[in-house]
Each structure stands twice: as C-alpha cells, then as structure tokens.
ZAFI-686308 format. One line per field, with one value per residue (C-alpha): residue number from 1; residue in one letter; z, x, y. Coordinates in Angstrom, 2 decimals. Layout:
resi NUM, ... $
resn a, ... $
up Z, ... $
east X, ... $
north Y, ... $
***
This chain:
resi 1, 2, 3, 4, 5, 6, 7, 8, 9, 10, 11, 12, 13, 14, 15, 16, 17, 18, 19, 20, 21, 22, 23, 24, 25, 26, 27, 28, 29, 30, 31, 32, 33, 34, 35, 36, 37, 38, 39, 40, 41, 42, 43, 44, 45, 46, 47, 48, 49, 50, 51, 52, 53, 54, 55, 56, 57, 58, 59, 60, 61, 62, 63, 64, 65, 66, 67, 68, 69, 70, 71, 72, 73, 74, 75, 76, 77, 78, 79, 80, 81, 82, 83, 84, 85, 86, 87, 88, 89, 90, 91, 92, 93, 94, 95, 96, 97, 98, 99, 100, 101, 102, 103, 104, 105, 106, 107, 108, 109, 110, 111, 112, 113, 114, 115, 116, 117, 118, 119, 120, 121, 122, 123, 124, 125, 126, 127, 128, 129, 130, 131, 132, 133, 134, 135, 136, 137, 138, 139, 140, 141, 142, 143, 144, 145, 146, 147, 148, 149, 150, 151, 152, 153, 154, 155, 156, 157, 158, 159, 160, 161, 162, 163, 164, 165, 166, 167, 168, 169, 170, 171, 172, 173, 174, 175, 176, 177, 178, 179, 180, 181, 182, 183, 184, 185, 186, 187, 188, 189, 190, 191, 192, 193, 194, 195, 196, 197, 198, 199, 200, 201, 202, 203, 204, 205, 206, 207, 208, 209, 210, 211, 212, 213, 214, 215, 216, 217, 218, 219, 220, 221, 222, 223, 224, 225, 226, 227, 228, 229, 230, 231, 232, 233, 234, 235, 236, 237, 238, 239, 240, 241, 242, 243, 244, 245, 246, 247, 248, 249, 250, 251, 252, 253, 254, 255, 256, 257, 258, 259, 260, 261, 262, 263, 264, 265, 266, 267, 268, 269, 270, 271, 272, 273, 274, 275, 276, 277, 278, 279, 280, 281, 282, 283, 284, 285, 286, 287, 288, 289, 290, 291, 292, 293, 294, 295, 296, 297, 298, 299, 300, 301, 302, 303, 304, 305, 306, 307, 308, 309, 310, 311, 312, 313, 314, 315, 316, 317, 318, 319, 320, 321, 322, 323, 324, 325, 326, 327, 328, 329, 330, 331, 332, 333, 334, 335, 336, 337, 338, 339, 340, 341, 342, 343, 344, 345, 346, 347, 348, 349, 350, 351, 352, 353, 354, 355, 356, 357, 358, 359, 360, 361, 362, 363, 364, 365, 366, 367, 368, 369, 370, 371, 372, 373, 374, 375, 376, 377 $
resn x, x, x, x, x, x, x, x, x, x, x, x, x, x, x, x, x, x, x, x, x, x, x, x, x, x, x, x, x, x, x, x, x, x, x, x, x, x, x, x, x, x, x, x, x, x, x, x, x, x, x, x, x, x, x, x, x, x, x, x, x, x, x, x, x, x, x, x, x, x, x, x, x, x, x, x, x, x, x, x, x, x, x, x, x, x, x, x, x, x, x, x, x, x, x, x, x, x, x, x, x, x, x, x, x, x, x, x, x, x, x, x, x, x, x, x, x, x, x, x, x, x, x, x, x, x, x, x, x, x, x, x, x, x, x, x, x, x, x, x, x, x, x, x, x, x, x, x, x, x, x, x, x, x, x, x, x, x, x, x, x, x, x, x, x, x, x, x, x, x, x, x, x, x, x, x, x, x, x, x, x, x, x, x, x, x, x, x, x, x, x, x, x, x, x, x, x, x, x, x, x, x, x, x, x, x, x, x, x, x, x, x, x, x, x, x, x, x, x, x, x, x, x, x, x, x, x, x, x, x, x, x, x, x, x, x, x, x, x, x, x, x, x, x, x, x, x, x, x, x, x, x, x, x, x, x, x, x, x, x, x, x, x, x, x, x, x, x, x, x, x, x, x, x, x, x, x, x, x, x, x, x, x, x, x, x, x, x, x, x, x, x, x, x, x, x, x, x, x, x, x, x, x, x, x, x, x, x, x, x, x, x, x, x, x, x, x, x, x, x, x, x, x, x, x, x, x, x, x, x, x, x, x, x, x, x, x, x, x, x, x, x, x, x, x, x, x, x, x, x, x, x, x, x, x, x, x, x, x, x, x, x, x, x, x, x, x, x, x, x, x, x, x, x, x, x, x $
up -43.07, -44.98, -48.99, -50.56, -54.51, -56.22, -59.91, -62.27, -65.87, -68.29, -72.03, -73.58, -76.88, -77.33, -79.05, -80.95, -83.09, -84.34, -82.12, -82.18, -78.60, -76.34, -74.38, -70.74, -67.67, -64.37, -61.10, -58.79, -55.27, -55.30, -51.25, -50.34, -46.65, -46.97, -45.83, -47.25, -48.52, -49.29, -53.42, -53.35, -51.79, -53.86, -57.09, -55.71, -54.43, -58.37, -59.53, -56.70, -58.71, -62.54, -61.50, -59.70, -62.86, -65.23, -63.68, -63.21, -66.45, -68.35, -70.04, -69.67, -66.11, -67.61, -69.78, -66.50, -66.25, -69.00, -67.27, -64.12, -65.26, -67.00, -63.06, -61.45, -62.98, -60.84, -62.68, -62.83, -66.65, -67.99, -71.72, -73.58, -77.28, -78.43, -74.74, -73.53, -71.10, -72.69, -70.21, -66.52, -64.74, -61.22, -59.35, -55.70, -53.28, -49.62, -47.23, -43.39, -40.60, -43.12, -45.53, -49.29, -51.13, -54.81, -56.90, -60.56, -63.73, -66.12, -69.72, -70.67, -74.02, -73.67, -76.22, -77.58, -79.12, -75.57, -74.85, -72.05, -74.29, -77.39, -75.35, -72.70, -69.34, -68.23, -65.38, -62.39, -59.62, -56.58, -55.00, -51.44, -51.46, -49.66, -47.78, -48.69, -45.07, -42.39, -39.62, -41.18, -39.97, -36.35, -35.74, -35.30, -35.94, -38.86, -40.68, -41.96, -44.59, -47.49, -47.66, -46.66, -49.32, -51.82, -50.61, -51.02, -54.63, -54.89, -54.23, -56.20, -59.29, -58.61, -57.27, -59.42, -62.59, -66.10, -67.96, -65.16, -63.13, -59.93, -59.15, -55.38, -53.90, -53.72, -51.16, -53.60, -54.37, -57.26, -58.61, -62.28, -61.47, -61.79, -64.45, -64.90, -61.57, -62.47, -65.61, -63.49, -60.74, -63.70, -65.05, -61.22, -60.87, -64.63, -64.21, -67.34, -65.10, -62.42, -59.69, -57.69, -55.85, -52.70, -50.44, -50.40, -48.20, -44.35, -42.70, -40.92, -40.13, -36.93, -37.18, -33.62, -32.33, -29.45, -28.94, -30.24, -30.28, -32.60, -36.30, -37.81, -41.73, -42.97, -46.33, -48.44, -51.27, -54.13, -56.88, -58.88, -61.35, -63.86, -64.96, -68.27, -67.31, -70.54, -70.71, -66.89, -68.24, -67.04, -68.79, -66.81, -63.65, -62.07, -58.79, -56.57, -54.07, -51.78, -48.25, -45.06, -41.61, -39.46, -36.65, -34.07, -31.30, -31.96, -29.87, -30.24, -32.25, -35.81, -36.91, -40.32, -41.21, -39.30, -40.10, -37.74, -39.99, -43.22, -41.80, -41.02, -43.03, -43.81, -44.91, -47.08, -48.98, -49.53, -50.92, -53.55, -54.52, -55.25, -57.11, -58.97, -59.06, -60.84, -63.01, -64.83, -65.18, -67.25, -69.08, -70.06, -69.92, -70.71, -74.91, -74.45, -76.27, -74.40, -75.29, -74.16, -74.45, -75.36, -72.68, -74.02, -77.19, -77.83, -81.63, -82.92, -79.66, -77.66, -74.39, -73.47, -70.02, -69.60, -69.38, -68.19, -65.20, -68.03, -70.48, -72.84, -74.21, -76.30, -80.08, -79.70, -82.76, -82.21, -84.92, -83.91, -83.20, -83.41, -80.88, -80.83, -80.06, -81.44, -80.63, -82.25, -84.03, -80.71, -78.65, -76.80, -76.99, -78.66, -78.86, -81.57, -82.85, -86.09, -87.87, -88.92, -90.94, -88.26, -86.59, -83.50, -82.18, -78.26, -77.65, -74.04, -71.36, -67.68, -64.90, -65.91, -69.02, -72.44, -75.19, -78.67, -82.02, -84.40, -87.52, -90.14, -88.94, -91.46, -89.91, -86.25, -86.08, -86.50, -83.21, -80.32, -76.32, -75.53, -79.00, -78.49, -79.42, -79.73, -80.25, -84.17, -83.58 $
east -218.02, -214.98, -215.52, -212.16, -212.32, -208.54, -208.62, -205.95, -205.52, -203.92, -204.35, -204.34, -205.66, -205.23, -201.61, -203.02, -206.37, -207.18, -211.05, -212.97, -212.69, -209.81, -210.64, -209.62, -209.63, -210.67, -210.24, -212.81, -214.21, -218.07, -219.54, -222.71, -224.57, -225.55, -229.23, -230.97, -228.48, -224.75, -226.42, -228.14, -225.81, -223.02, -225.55, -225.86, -221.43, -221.08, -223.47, -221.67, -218.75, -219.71, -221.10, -217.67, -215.96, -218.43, -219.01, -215.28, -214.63, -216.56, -218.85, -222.83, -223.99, -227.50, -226.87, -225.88, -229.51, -229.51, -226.92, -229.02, -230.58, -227.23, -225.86, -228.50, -226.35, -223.59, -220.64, -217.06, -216.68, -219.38, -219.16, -221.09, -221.85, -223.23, -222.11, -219.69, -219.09, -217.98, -215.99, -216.63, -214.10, -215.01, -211.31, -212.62, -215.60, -215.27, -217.68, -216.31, -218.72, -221.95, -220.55, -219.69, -216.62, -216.41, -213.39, -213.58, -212.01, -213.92, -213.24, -215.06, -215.16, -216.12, -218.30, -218.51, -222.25, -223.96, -227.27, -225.15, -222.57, -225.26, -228.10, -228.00, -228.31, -232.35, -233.55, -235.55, -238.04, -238.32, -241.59, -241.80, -242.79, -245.54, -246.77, -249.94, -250.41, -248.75, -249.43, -246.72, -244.04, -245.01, -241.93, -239.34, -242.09, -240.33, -243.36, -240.87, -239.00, -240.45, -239.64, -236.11, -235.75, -236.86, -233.45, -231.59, -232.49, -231.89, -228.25, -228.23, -228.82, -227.02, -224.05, -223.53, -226.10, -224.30, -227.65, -229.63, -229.79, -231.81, -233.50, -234.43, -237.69, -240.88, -243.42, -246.67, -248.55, -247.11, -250.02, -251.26, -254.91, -253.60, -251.45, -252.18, -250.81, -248.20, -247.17, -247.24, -245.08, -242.55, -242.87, -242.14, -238.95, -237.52, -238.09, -238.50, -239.43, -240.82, -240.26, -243.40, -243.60, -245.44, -243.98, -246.58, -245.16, -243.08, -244.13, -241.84, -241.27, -240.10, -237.86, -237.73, -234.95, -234.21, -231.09, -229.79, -231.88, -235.12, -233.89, -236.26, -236.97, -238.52, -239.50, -239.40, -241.74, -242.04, -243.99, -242.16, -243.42, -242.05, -243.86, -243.29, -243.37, -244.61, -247.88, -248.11, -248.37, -246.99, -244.38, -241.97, -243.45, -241.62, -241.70, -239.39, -239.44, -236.52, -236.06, -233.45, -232.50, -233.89, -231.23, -233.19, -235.30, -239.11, -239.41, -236.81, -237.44, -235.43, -234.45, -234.17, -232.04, -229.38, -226.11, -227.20, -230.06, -228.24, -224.93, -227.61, -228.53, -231.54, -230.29, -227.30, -230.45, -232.33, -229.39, -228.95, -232.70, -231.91, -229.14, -231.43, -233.62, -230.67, -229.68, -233.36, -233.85, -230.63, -231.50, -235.11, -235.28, -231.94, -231.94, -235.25, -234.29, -233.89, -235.35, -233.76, -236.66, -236.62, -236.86, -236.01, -235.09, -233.37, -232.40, -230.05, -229.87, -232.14, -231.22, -232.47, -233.00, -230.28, -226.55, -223.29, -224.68, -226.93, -223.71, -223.92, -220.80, -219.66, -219.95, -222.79, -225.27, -229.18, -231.93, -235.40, -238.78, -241.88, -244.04, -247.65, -251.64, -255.23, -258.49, -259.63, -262.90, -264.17, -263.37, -260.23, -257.08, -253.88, -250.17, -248.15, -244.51, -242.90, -239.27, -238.28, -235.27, -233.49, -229.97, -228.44, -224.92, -224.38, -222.43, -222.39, -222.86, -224.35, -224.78, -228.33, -228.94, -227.08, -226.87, -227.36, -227.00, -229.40, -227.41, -230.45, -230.68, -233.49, -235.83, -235.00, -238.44, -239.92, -238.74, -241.59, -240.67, -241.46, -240.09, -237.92, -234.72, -232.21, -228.84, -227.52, -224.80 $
north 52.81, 53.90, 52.73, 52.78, 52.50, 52.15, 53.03, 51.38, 52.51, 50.27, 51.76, 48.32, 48.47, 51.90, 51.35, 48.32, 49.69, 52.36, 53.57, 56.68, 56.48, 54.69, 51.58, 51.63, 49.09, 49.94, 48.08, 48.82, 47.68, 47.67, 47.13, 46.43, 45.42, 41.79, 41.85, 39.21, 36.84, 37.08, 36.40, 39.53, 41.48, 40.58, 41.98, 45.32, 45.29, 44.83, 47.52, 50.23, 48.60, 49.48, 52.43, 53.94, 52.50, 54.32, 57.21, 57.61, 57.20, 59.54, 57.16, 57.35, 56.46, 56.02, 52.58, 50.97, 50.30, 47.89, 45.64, 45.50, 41.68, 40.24, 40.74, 38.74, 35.31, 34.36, 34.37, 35.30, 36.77, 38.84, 40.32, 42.61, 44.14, 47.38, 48.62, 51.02, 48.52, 45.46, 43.38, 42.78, 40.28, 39.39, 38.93, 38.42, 38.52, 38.61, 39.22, 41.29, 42.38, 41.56, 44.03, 42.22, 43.86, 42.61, 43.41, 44.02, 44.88, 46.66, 47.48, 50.57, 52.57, 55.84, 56.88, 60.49, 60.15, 59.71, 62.18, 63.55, 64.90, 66.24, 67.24, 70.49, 69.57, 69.19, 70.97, 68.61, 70.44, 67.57, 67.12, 66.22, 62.42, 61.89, 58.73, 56.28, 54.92, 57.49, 54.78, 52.41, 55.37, 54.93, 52.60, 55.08, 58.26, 58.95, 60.38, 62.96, 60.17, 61.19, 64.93, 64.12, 60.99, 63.97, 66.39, 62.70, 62.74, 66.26, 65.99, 62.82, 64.99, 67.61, 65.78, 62.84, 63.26, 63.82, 64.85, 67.01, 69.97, 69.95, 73.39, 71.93, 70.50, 72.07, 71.63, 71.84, 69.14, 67.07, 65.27, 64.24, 65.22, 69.40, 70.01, 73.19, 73.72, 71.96, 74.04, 77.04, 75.70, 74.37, 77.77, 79.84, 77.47, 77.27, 73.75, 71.18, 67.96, 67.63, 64.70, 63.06, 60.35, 58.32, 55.88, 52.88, 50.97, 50.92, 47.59, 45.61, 41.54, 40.31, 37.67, 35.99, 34.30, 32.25, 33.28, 35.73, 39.47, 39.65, 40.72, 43.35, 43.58, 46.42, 47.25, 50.16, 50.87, 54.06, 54.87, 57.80, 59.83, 62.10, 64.99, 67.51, 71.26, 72.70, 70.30, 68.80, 65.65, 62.64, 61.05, 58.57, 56.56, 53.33, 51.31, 50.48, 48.07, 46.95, 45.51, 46.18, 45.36, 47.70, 48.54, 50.20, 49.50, 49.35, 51.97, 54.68, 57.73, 58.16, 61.45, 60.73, 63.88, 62.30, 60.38, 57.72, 56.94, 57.28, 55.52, 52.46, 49.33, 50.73, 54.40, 52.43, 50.73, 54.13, 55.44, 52.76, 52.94, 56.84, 56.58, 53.52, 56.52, 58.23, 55.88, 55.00, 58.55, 58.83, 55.64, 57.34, 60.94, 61.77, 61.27, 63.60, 66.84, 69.87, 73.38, 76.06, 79.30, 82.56, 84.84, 88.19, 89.93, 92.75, 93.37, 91.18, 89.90, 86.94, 85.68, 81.84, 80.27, 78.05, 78.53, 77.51, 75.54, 73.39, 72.90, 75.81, 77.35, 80.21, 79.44, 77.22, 76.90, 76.42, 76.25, 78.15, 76.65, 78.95, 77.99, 78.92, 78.04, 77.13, 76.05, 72.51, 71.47, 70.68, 73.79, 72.69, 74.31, 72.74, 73.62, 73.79, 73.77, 75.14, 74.98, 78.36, 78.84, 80.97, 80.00, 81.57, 81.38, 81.43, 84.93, 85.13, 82.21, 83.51, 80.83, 80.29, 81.54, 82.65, 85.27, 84.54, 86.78, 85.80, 84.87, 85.89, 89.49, 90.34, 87.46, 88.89, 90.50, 87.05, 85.56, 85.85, 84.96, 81.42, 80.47, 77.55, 76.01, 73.03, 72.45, 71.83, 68.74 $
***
C-alpha cells in the first residue's frame, strides 16, 4: 500500500512573536486498516498522523505518548498546553478499500530542551521474544514471530528513534531471575538496556458468515521489559494488547520474515504496536541520563565508550563520576557513585567511542576504568 504524506510549511507566527523556538504547521495524512470499527481506526490514522508531523519536524517523538488518551474523543479541533504540539485540526476523514486516511494540520513548536537533544544517545541490546503458549502459533506455524518481532524493533530504533542506539538482538535468555547474566551480556555487547519480552497471547475468533467467507480475528499480546546493564535490574515493563484481521487461510503456512506477512492486516498492526513500543520507550527511558565509561587511559588522555554514532561531538564537556564497591553490615555487596571535581573535553570523536583530555591534569592519576561520566549542559 503506497502511504503518501505531503508536508506544508507555513511560518505563521514566526514574523509575529518573538519564541525561543519557531512555531510551524504541518499537513499530514495519517492511514490506518480499519479492523474493528471505522472509530478505532480513525485513532490510530491520527497518531501515524502526529507522529509523521513530529517526527518530521524535529520535535520529541517520545511526548506523543501523552496525547495517546486526548485522541480517543472524536473531535475535529484538538488543543494543547505545556506541549510541543499544541494544535491538531482534523480537515478530512475518508475511508477506501477498509483503509482510513485522516488529514491534519498540526502546529508544532520545536523545543530545544528535549532529553533527545541534552542527553547522548542510549544504547538497546534486543532479546528474542519468546512465546508463553507455542500451541497458539499453530495457525499459520509461525512459531518463529517472536524472534522476528524482536529484528522489527531493532530497526525501529535504529531507524526512526531520536534518543537510542540499537546494538542488535541477542539470542540469550533475557530474564529478571539472572541478572548477573544479564550484566555480563550488557557488558559483551556495550549495551546500557536491555529489551525482553514474551508474547502471551495468539488465539484467534471465527467470525462465521453466511454469505460472505468466514472473517478471522486474531489477537496479539506482549509483555515487555526493560532491563539496566550495569545492575540487571528491571526497570521499565508494559503490556500491549491489540487485535487484527487475519488474512490467511487456517491452514496455510506464514513465513513471517516475509513482505506478505508484513504487507497484511495483521503485520500493519504489529508494526504500529512497535513503533508504540518506540514511542513509550522515548516517553520513559529517554530523560534517563546516560554514562558514557571509561575504557582506557593514557596520560592526559581517556577514551569513553560511546561516540559519534551515540551524539558526541568535538568540544564536548563532561564532569567525572568515581565509581566504586563495598560490602554492607550484612555481607552483601553494594555499588557506589562519587562526584569528583574533574572535567574532560571531547578531543576526538570515533564511530563508537571518543577521546577526551582531562582538563585538571594534576588529578589525572585519580581517574580509574569504569569511572563514569555525563554531559555538563
């Protein structure tokens, strides 16, 4: 299906006030597959909308998120404060071959304070995503869904994220019962999250009819979790639950790498839930700070583990966190980070990492590997 998107600036208010960053409207064509009703459908052709308009635009893709409920009220006008999107005017709706087109304009201010312009990019390790009940794939034998749903998000974050960095999928266990395991695997892949997840549910309605051929609904349950690299802990975890025609016979076999599955009703509606995936992530992890860590030292000189793929750029200044370990009163070990007073300026940017020259050259011997940083705004 061929999505066309046509973008129209028209600097209104630009001339007429004086903003720290200039207002801009977008028209934009949002499409969606009507599936359940033409009401739901028409939610989701608005959301592809923002998002093109957003995304486009330069603003943060993650506070779409927070619009999600305000979209669920049919209306024409919709206006909102404290956002970067403040004005959404619904011009038409139109639905062709059970597809829903909704034309917008969208007044966006672009703000210049968002995590994804302050914080470095974060790096992401997928985990194949397994599933709860393999006998719920037997329509279609697509028992392989999972691990390629987990390249899906993959190229979600690598293609359209503004905050992280995929560093590709995995196929170890991601589970919160070993994170020790999972510190090491973080650790192997220079990873700072890492992305788990189970599909719960594949079952499938039959909705008979006496004319026409048998319509089959089949739903699509996740339960994603996000886990830290430095402590294997888990820190972000969210369901998802959505539904979809399914467009082939009972019996037929699905390759699920294929365009025919992806092209279908039911790929479309995986594709929205990962870029939903997407989305939430930049909404919650994003603002979380990133540490680049020392790797290496060499006089003056310390290199860190991220670089030009992950936003760092010559001239860049970072303050110094000593990082270190104990053992409690009751015999279990604990982490712990310091401030030091030491500043470094980025000297050299690599693809994935970056040279710095410490700017306190008589507290250089003070600086250990695995000592972390962040960026001074």
């Amino acid at each position: 299906m061929k999505k066309n998107i046509i973008i129209l600036f028209s600097m209104l208010y630009s001339l007429m006030f004086t903003l720290p960053a200039h207002a801009a409207w977008y028209e934009v064509t949002g499409v969606s597959t009507v599936v359940s009703s033409e009401e739901v459908a028409r939610i989701h052709a608005l959301e592809d909308a923002i998002f093109k308009a957003v995304s486009f635009s330069g603003a943060d893709i993650g506070s779409i998120s927070n619009l999600r409920p305000f979209l669920e009220s049919n209306k024409k006008e919709y206006q909102f404060t404290n956002h970067e999107v403040r004005y959404v005017l619904v011009e038409e709706q139109r639905v062709r071959k059970g597809v829903m087109f909704v034309r917008a304009r969208i007044d966006i201010y672009p703000s210049a304070t968002g995590c994804h312009v302050s914080q470095y990019k974060k790096t992401f390790l997928i985990g194949n995503i397994d599933l709860a009940a393999p006998q719920q794939a037997v329509m279609g034998q697509i028992y392989s869904v999972g691990d390629d749903f987990a390249h899906v998000i993959n190229r979600q974050l690598d293609q359209e994220s503004s905050s992280f960095v995929s560093v590709g999928t995995t196929d170890y266990e991601i589970s919160k019962r070993f994170p020790e395991r999972l510190k090491m695997i973080a650790q192997d892949t220079g990873a700072q999250y890492i992305l788990g997840g189970v599909i719960t549910d594949l079952t499938a309605t039959l909705d008979q009819k006496l004319i026409r051929d048998d319509v089959i609904n089949r739903q699509f349950a996740l339960e994603m979790q996000v886990f830290d690299g430095k402590t294997g802990h888990e820190v972000y975890n969210r369901n998802y639950r959505e539904v979809a025609q399914w467009p082939f016979p009972k019996t037929s076999q699905i390759d699920t790498k294929s365009a025919r599955f992806w092209a279908s009703t039911y790929g479309e509606m995986m594709l929205r839930v990962s870029r939903n995936i997407m989305l939430d992530l930049e909404s919650e992890v994003s603002c979380k700070i990133s540490l680049p860590e020392v790797v290496a030292r060499f006089g003056n000189q310390v290199t860190i583990d991220l670089g030009r793929l992950h936003g760092v750029q010559k001239g860049d200044r970072l303050q110094l966190w000593h990082t270190g370990s104990f053992i409690d009163q009751n015999g279990l070990p604990r982490n712990k980070v310091s401030q030091s007073d030491i500043t470094l300026t980025v000297s050299r940017v690599y693809e994935h990492e970056a040279e710095l020259e410490i700017d306190q050259q008589d507290l250089a011997g003070s600086i250990q590997i695995g000592d972390v940083m962040h960026k001074i705004l």
